[in-house]
Each structure stands twice: as structure tokens, then as C-alpha cells.
C-alpha positions, -999 to +999 in steps of 0.1 A: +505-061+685+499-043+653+466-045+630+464-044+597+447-012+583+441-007+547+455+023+535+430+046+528+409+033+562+432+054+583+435+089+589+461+099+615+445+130+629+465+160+646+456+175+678+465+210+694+488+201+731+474+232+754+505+252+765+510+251+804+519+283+820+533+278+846+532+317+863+558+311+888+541+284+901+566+252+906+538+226+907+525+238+870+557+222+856+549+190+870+515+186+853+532+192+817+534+149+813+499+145+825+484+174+803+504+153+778+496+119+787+463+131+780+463+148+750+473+115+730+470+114+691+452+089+677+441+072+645+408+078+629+392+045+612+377+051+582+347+030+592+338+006+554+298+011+566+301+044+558+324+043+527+296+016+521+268+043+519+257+031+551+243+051+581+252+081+564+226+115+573+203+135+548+220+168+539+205+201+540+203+206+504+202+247+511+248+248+513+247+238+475+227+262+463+254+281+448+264+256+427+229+243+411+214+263+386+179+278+397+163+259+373+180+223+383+166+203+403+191+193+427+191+153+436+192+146+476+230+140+490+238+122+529+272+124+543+293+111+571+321+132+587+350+113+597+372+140+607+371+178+609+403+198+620+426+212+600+411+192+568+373+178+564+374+141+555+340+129+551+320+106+522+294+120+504+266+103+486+247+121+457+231+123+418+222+113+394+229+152+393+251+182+373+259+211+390+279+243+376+316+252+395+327+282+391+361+287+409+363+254+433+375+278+467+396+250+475+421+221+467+400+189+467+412+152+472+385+130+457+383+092+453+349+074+437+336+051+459+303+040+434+297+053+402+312+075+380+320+112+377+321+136+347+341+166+353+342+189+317+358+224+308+343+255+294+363+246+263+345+212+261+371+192+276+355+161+297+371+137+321+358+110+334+363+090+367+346+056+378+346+037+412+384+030+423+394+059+409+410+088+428+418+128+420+428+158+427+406+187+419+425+217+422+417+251+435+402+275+411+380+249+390+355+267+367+331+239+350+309+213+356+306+185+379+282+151+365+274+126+381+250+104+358+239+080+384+236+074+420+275+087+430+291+083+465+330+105+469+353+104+498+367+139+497+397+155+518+397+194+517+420+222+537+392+237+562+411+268+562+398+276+528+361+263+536+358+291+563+373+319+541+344+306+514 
């Protein structure tokens, strides 16, 4: 029996298989299936509650310092973490708010679940997203992020990077 899973309510996550040694030892080679059997992969829902805003948990505001200027004052945010392995996948609710980036230490997928998003160059350059809308924010960004009312984002990033930030 199959169910039907929108798109973007599914992650398939990965997960490491723990190498048996076996050391000589013949019964270690028999446990391989079992060590196996029980290291199943599995899809992650993307529960809608917490794409909805819903249940998600206060943020300790303190992580974005970096990107607020001292003199902003920086709008409350709440998150949900589906997943965190390899990449973070987790919905983040925030703004009205601007912050300043300056070189985004990672590649970041981004799609707007409520309101809209104003990303804009140094040279004066602005885009703008609204809800549906999905992008890429690539590595290296230098600019500013707006969100000019309430804002909620689900965002996939490379965890790799996140550590070495």
C-alpha cells in the first residue's frame, strides 16, 4: 500500500550502517542482516503543523547576533527541526526584521511559507520572494535579508559548512 505524500512533505533521510568486524570470529558474520535489519532508512514527514507555524519553540536570539546590527532590534524567531544529519532541514518563523549578511557560510535552500522576503545587493539590487515561492541562496552572499512582516522559511543547508562557521 502506498500513501500519497506531497512533495516537499518528505525528506528521505540517510543513515550511517555500523561496520561489523568480525575479528576472526565466525558468529560476527552472521549478525551482519540483523545489524542491517535494524538500521532501516526511513522517511521523514514534514509534519504541515509545523510548516503551519504551529508548535514550533522560542529561539535563543543570542546565534544571530552576528548578523543584526548592534543598534537593531532583533524581532523574536521559533523553529522546528525536522532533520539534522548531513543537512539541517528545519522551518523558521521570524520579522518583521532586516538583518545585514555578510558572506552567507553556506549554500541555502529556502522556500516562503508566509510572507514575503526582500533580499538586496550592495549595489542596490533587490529581489523579492512571497509565500510559494522557493530559492537558492548561494554561498558567499554579502547583503541584506528583509523580512517586512511576520515571515516563516523552510530552509535546507549542508551541516558540514554550519560546523566549520
Amino acid at each position: 500500500m502506498y500513501a500519497k505524500v506531497p512533495f516537499l512533505t518528505l525528506l528521505i533521510a540517510s543513515t550511517l550502517l555500523s561496520a561489523c568486524a568480525t575479528d576472526g570470529d565466525p558468529g560476527a558474520a552472521e549478525a551482519m542482516p540483523a545489524a542491517r535489519a535494524a538500521s532501516v532508512i526511513v522517511p521523514i514527514a514534514l509534519e504541515t503543523s509545523f510548516l503551519e507555524g504551529k508548535g514550533l519553540v522560542l529561539e535563543d536570539a543570542s546565534q544571530y547576533n552576528e548578523y543584526v546590527e548592534a543598534d537593531e532590534e532583533r524581532s523574536p524567531s521559533s523553529s522546528h527541526t525536522f532533520h539534522l544529519g548531513k543537512i539541517l532541514v528545519e522551518v523558521i518563523e521570524a520579522g518583521p526584521g532586516k538583518v545585514r549578511i555578510d558572506g552567507l557560510p553556506y549554500d541555502e535552500f529556502v522556500q516562503i511559507l508566509k510572507g514575503r522576503l526582500i533580499l538586496t545587493l550592495d549595489d542596490g539590487r533587490s529581489f523579492e520572494f512571497e509565500e510559494g515561492d522557493s530559492l537558492v541562496l548561494p554561498k558567499g552572499y554579502v547583503g541584506y535579508w528583509e523580512m517586512p512582516e511576520p515571515y516563516r522559511e523552510l530552509v535546507v543547508v549542508d551541516t558540514e559548512m554550519i560546523g566549520s562557521h
